[in-house]
One Martini backbone bead per residue (centre of mass of N, CA, C, O) as a GRO file, in nm:
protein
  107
    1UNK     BB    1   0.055   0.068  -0.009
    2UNK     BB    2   0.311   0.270  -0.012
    3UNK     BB    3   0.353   0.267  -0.320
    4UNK     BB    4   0.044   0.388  -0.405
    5UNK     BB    5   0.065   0.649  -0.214
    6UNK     BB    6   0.330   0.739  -0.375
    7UNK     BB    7   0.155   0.731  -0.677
    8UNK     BB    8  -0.064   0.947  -0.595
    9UNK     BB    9   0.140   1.195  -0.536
   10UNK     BB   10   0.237   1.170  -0.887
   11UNK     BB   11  -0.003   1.266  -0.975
   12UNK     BB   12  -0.098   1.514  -0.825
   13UNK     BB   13   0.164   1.657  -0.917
   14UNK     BB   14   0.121   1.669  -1.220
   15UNK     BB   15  -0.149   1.785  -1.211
   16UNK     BB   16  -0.058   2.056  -1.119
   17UNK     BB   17   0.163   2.108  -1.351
   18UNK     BB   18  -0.088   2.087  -1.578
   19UNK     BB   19  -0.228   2.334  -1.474
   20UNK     BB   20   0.067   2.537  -1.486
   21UNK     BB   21   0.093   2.487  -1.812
   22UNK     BB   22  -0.203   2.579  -1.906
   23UNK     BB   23  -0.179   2.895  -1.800
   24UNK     BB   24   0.076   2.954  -1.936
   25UNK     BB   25  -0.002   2.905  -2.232
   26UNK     BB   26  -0.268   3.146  -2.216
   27UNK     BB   27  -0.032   3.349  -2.164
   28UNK     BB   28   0.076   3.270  -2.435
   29UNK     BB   29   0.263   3.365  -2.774
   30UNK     BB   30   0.230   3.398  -3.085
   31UNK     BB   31   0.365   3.417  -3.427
   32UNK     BB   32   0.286   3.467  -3.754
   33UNK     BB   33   0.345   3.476  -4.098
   34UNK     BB   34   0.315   3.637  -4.439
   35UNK     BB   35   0.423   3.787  -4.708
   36UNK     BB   36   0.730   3.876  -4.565
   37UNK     BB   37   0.549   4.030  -4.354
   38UNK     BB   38   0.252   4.147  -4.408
   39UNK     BB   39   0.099   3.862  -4.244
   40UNK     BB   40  -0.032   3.857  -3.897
   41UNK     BB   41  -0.058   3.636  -3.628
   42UNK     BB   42  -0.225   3.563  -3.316
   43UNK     BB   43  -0.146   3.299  -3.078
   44UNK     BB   44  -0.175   3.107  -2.828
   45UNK     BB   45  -0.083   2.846  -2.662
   46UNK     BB   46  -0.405   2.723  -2.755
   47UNK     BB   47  -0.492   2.845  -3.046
   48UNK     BB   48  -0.586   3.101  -3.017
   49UNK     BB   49  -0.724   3.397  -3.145
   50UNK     BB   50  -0.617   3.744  -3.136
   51UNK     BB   51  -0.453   3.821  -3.423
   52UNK     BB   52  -0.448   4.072  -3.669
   53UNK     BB   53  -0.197   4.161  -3.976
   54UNK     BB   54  -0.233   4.404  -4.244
   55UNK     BB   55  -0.095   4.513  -4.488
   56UNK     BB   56  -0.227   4.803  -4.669
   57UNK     BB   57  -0.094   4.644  -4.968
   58UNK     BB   58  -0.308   4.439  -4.980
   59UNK     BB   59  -0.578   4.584  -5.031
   60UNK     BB   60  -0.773   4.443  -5.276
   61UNK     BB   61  -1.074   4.436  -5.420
   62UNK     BB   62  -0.967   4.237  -5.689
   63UNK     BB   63  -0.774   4.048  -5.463
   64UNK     BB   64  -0.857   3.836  -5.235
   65UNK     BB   65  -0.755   3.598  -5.253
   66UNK     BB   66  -0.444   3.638  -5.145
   67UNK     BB   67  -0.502   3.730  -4.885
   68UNK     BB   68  -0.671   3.464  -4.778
   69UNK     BB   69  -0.370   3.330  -4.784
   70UNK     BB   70  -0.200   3.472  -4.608
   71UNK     BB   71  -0.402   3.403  -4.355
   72UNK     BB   72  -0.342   3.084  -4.388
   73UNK     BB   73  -0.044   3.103  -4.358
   74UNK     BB   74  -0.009   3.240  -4.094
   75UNK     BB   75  -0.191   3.027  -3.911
   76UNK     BB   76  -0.003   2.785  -4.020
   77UNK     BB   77   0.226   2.915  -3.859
   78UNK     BB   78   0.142   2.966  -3.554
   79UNK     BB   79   0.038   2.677  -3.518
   80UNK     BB   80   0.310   2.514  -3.494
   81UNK     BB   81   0.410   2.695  -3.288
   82UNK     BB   82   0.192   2.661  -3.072
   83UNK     BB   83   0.278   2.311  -3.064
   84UNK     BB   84   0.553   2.337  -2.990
   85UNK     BB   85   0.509   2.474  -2.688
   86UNK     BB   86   0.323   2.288  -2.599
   87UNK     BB   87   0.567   2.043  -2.644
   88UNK     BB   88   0.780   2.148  -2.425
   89UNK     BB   89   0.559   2.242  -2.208
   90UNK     BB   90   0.480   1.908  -2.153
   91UNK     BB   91   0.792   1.798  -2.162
   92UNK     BB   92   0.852   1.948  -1.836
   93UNK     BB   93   0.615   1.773  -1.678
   94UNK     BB   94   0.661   1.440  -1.789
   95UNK     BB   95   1.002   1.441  -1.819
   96UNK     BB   96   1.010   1.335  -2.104
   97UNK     BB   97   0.741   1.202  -2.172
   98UNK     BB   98   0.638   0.976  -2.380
   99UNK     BB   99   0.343   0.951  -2.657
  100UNK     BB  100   0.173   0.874  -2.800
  101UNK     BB  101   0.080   0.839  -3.106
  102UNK     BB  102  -0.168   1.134  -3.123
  103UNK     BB  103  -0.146   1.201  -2.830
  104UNK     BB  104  -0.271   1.486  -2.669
  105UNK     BB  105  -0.234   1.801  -2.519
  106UNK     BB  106  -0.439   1.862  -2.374
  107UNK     BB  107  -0.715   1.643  -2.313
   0.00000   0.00000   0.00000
């Protein structure tokens, strides 16, 4: 049972690792960019959208296609960088213990 409780602190522990590390993600941010930094997105550590920057020379009413295009390229240069931030701050919670594929944190 003294193993059982001695596991059972480690969970505990964790958890609480688990819950300051994703208030850490919610309170920091990426930047993602594309078309040269002309669109910028910024993203929470936890993916969620804060905002857009739109360089001026882009916005033309008769070619909206690629504007539309460099907002999506910008925002998932943003998610990548905010996945990588995520899986290093998750991988400092469980000492560097991997993940099966597929399966992502927070649950």
């Amino acid at each position: 049972m003294k193993n059982l409780g001695n596991m059972m602190k480690q969970a505990q522990a964790m958890q609480a690792k688990m819950a300051e590390a994703q208030a850490k993600l919610e309170q920091m941010t990426v930047e993602g960019a594309s078309g040269g930094g002309m669109v910028k997105v910024v993203l929470s550590g936890k993916g969620e959208m804060k905002g857009v920057t739109i360089d001026p020379a882009l916005i033309d009413p008769d070619d909206a296609e690629v504007l539309e295009d460099l907002i999506v390229a910008a925002h998932n240069d943003a998610k990548a960088k905010s996945e990588e931030m995520m899986a290093e701050e998750m991988k400092a919670v469980t000492g560097g213990l991997q993940l099966p594929p597929g399966m992502k944190m927070p649950f």
